[in-house]
N, C-alpha and C positions, 0 to 999 in steps of 0.2 A: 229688190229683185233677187230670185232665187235662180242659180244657175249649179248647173252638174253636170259636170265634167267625167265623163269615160273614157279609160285607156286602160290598157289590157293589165298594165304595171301602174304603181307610182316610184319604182324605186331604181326597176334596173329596163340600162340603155338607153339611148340620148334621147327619143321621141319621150319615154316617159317621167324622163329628168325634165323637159322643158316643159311638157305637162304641167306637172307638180310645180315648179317655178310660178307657174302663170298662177298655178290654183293659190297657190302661198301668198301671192302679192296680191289678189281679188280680193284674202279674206282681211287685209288689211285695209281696206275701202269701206267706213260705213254702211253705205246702200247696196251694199252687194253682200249674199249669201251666198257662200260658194262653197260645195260639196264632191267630193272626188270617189267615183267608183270604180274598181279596180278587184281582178282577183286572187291575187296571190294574198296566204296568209300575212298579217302584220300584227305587229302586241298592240293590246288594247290601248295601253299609255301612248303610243303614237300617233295610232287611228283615230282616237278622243281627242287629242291635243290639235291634229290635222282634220279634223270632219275627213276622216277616210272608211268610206264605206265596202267589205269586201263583199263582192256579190258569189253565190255557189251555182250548181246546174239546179237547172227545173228539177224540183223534185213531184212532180205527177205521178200515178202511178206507172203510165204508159212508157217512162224516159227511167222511170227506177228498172221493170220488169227489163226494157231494152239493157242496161248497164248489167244486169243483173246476168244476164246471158251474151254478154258482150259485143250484142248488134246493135252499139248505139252511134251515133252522126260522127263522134271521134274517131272511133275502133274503122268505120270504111274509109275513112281520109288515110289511118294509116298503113292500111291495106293499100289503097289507090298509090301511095307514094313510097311503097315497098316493093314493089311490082319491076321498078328498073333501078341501076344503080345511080346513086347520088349523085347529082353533076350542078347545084344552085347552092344558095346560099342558105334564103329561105320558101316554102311554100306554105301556103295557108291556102282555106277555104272559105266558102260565103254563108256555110252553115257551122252551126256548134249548139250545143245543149245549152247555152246560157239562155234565159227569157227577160231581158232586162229591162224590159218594156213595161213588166209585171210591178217592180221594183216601187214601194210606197216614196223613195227619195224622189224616183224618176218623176213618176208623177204628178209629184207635186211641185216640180219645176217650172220655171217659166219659161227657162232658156235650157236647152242641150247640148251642151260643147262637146262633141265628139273629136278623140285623137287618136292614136296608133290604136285601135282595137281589135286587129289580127287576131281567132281563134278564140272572142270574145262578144259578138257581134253577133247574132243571126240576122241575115238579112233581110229574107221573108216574111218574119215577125216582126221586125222590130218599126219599120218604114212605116208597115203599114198601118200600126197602131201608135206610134207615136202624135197625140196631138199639138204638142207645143213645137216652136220655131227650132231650127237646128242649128248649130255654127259647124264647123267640120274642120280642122287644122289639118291639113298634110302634112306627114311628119316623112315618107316616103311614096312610091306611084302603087303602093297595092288597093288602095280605097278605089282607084278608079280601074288599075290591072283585073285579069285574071287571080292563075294562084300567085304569082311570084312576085318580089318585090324590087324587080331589077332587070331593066330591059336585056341585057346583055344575059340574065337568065333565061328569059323567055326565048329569046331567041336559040340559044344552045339546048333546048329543048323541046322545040318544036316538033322535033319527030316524034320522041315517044308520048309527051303532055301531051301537045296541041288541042288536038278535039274537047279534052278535061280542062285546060285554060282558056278555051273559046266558051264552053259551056258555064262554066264559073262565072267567065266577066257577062254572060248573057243574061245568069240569074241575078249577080249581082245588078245589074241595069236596070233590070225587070222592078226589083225589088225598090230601088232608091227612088225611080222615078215616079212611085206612085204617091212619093210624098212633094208637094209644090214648095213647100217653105224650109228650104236648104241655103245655108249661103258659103261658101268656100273660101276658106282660108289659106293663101301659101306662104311660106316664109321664103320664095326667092320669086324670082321671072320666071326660073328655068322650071319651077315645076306650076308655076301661072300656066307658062302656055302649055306644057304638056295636058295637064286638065283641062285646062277648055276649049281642048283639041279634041278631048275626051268621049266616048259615046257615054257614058255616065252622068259625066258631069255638065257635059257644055251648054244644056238649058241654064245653070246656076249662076247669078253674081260672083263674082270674083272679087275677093281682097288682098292686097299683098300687106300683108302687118312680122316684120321679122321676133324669132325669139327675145326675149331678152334677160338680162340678169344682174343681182343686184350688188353693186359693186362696194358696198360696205365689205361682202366676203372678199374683197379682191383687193386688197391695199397694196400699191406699188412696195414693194421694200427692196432692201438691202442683195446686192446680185451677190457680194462676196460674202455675206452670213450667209443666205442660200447655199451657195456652194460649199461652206465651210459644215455644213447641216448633213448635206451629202454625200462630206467625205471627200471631195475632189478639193487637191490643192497643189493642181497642174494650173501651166497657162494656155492648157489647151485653149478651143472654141468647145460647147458644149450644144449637142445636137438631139433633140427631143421626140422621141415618140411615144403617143397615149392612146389607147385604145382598149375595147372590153376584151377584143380577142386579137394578141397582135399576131396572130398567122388567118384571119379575116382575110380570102381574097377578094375580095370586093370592094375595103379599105386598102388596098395595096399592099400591104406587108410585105410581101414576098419581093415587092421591086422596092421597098426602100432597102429590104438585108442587102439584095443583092447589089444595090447602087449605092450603100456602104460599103462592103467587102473591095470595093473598086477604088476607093479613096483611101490617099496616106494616114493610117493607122496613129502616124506622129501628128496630126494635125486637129483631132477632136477627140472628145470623149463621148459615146453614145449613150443617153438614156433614155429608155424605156421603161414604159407605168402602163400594165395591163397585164392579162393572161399569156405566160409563154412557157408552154412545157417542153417546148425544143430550143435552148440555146444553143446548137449546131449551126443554127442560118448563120450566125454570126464569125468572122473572123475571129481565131481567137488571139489575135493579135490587137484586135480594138478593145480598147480600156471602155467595160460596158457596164453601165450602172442601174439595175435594174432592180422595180421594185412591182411586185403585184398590186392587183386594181385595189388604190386608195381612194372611202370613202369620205373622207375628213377635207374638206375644200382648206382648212390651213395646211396642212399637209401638202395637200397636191399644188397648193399656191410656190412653193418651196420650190420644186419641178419647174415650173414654168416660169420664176425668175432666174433660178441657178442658169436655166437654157440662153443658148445666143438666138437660138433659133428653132421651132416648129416645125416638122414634116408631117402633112397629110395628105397620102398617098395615094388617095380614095381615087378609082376609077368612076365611081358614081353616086355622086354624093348632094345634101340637099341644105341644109344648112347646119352644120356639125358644129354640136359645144365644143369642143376641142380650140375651134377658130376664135370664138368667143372668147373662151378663158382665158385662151393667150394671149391674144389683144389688150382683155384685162389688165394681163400683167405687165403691159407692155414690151411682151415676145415679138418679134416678128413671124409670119407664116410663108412656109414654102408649100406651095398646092399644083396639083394641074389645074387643066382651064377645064373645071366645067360646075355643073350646078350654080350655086351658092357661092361659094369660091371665087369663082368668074368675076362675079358680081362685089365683092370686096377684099380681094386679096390686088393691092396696087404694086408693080414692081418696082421697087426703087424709096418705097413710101411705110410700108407697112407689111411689105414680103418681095416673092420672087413668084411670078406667075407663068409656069410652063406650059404652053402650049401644046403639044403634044406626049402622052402617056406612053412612060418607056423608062428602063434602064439607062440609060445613056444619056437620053435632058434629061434626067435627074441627077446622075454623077458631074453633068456639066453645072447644073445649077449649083449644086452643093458646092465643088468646086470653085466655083464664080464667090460666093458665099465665104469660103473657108482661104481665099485668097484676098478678100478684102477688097471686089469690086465694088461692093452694097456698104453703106451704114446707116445704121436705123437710130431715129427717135424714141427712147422708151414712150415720153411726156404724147407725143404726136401719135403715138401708136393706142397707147391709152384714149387720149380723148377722143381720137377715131371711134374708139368703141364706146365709149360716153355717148358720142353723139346719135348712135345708130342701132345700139343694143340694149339702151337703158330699160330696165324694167317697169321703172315707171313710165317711160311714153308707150311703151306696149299694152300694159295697165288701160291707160287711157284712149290705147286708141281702140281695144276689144269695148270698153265699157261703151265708148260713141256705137260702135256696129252695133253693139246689145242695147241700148235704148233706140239705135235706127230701126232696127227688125221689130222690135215691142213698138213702134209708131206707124206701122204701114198697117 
């Protein structure tokens, strides 16, 4: 069985990290060929070793001359989203110069597992010529949205977008429906039912299969070599946040600085692992140990044991590695209630689950946290995530949907 996997990345950002996951463990499957298209450059030694295929634009002469004189399908997206000032996260479109449909891999596919392919997808072309079966993972709601990827964007935009986000998600509808053999993949409930709530989506099957990951990289160790790795040789509590961008408002950032800056200074150590070119958010009274985005998962293992505790701050979130890793390692997670999260952060068990998004339950929680209402199981917290994120029952349970759609 020959499967090929597109996602706009294989390297950077969680949808295309858990991509690559998936792709990584299919190729370890006998019966399964499994191929990854994606467009960002990568060296050849990795793309050979990974069957990673980079795809470029149509080169016709029609999409050269357009490039050539700079009226191509990119150049008016970023004219259209120049036009007012920035106020979302991110926007994307239902068109792009890519023809991926063209692609000799593609082709010769059996199966198409489509993931985050934001700004890599045309949708007009690609639905309609596709012959073989689809899978489609959600990695967030744009597959089924307009431009944006985030309700609470769409809606803070409505005035100036709207018309261009109604028209987007029209083409995009137009275009996906004209192919019958689609099947939907969500890695939670919360974006289950949004999609098949969907005008996109809600003719399709629906599957809930969550990410997973392989826990050979994740070996419990040692909390106080961790820490002593990091430099910390306080008895504080040590309090954790990871992200690609940690001033992301959409991840929260800005309500964890601020729902730190509010707690005694004597009572934890704060780290952070991500992008921050302003360490001003932060007290600087709080002992803060901070290290830019680390790609080396022994490394970042290091982080997530030294920590007592996880914060992810996400206002809207779908099923984030971050949850995963630290489960891994037997971290506990403090989250609000929604997405993904909802769905596996237990209070008292395996986190602390705030229900409502704000400054204030979050200083309370921490609080709650850093006084020693809660105590956690490393061992329980781990197999929590043995049981629910292994990559091999994820493995196995896409391989069952990929021989059910090759049997209808």
């Amino acid at each position: 069985m020959k499967v090929v996997h597109i996602s706009s990345s294989a390297t950077y950002g969680g949808a295309a990290i858990a991509a690559f996951r998936l792709h990584r463990s299919l190729m370890k499957e006998h019966d399964i060929e499994s191929a990854f298209v994606q467009r960002f450059p990568i060296d050849r030694e990795s793309a050979k070793e990974n069957n990673i295929y980079t795809a470029n634009t149509d080169r016709n002469l029609i999409t050269r001359i357009r490039k050539r004189f700079n009226v191509h399908t990119e150049h008016y997206h970023w004219v259209n989203l120049n036009k007012y000032p920035k106020n979302y996260e991110i926007a994307t479109f239902a068109t792009t110069s890519y023809r991926l449909e063209k692609l000799p891999i593609i082709k010769d596919a059996d199966i198409i597992h489509l993931h985050w392919v934001a700004e890599f997808l045309n949708y007009p072309t690609f639905f309609k010529n596709i012959k073989q079966p689809i899978v489609w993972t959600l990695h967030d709601i744009n597959a089924f949205r307009g431009m944006f990827h985030f309700d609470s964007d769409r809606e803070k935009n409505s005035e100036h977008y709207g018309a261009l986000d109604q028209k987007t998600l029209d083409l995009k509808a137009k275009s996906i429906n004209k192919k019958d053999d689609i099947s939907i993949v969500c890695l939670s409930e919360w974006m289950k039912a949004k999609s098949q709530a969907s005008k996109a989506f809600q003719r399709y099957p629906h599957y809930l299969i969550p990410n997973g990951i392989e826990f050979s990289y994740y070996p419990l160790k040692e909390k106080e070599q961790a820490r002593y790795k990091l430099g910390i040789n306080n008895s504080k509590k040590n309090i954790l946040a990871v992200g690609a961008s940690l001033e992301n408002e959409q991840k929260g950032f800005p309500i964890l600085f601020d729902a730190v800056n509010k707690l005694n200074p004597d009572l934890f150590n704060l780290i952070t692992v991500g992008s921050l070119s302003d360490k001003s958010y932060i007290n600087k009274n709080t002992n803060h140990i901070h290290a830019e985005n680390i790609n080396d998962t022994t490394i970042l293992n290091d982080y997530y044991t030294a920590a007592d505790i996880t914060v992810i701050p996400s206002r809207e979130d779908n099923l984030p590695n971050v949850m995963l890793e630290s489960f891994a390692n037997g971290t506990p997670i403090i989250s609000f209630s929604n997405g993904g999260m909802a769905e596996h952060v237990k209070t008292g068990e395996n986190g602390i689950l705030i229900e409502k998004i704000g400054v204030d339950t979050l200083v309370q929680s921490l609080n709650d946290f850093l006084n020693d209402k809660y105590t956690f199981n490393r061992e329980q917290i781990r197999q929590y995530a043995e049981n629910n994120f292994s990559d091999t029952l994820q493995t196995e349970r896409y391989i069952k949907l990929y021989n059910e759609i090759l049997g209808r």
